[in-house]
N, C-alpha and C positions, 0 to 999 in steps of 0.2 A: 437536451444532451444528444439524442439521435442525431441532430441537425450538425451538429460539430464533425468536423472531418476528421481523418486520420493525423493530418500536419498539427491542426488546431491543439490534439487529446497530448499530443506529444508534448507539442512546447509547452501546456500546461505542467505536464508529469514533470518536465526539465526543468522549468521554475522553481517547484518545489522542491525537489531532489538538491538540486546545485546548492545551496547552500548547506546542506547537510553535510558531518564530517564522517571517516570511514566506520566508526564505530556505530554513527546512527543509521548509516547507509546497509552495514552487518548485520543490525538487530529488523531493518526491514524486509532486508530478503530472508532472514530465518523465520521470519514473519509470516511473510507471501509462501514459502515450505510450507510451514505448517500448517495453512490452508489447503494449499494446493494437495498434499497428502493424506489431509482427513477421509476417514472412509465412511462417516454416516452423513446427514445433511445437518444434523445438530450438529455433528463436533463443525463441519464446514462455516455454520454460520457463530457459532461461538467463537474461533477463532477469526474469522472475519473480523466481529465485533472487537476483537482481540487489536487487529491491525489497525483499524480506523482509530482506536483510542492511541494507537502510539504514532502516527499519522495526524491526530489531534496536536497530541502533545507536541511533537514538534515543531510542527505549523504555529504555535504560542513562544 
């Protein structure tokens, strides 16, 4: 993953994203908030773990 450039990390992010419609697009940036907001390193990685499960789900 290092190796991947910055063009590379993008069209990957864009792949996944683009098919997603505005409400699942909503629930992930309040997502990424909630992360980004935490102020211990638990609530940071519990809500991470948070993200990637609805990151999962969509991706199915």
């Amino acid at each position: 993953m290092a190796s991947e450039t910055k063009t590379e990390r993008t069209s990957a992010l864009e792949q996944f994203l683009q098919p997603l419609d505005s409400a699942q697009l909503l629930m992930m940036v309040h997502a990424l908030h909630l992360v980004r907001s935490a102020k211990s390193k638990a609530w940071k990685t519990r809500r991470m773990r948070e993200l990637v499960a609805l990151m999962e789900q969509f991706a199915a």
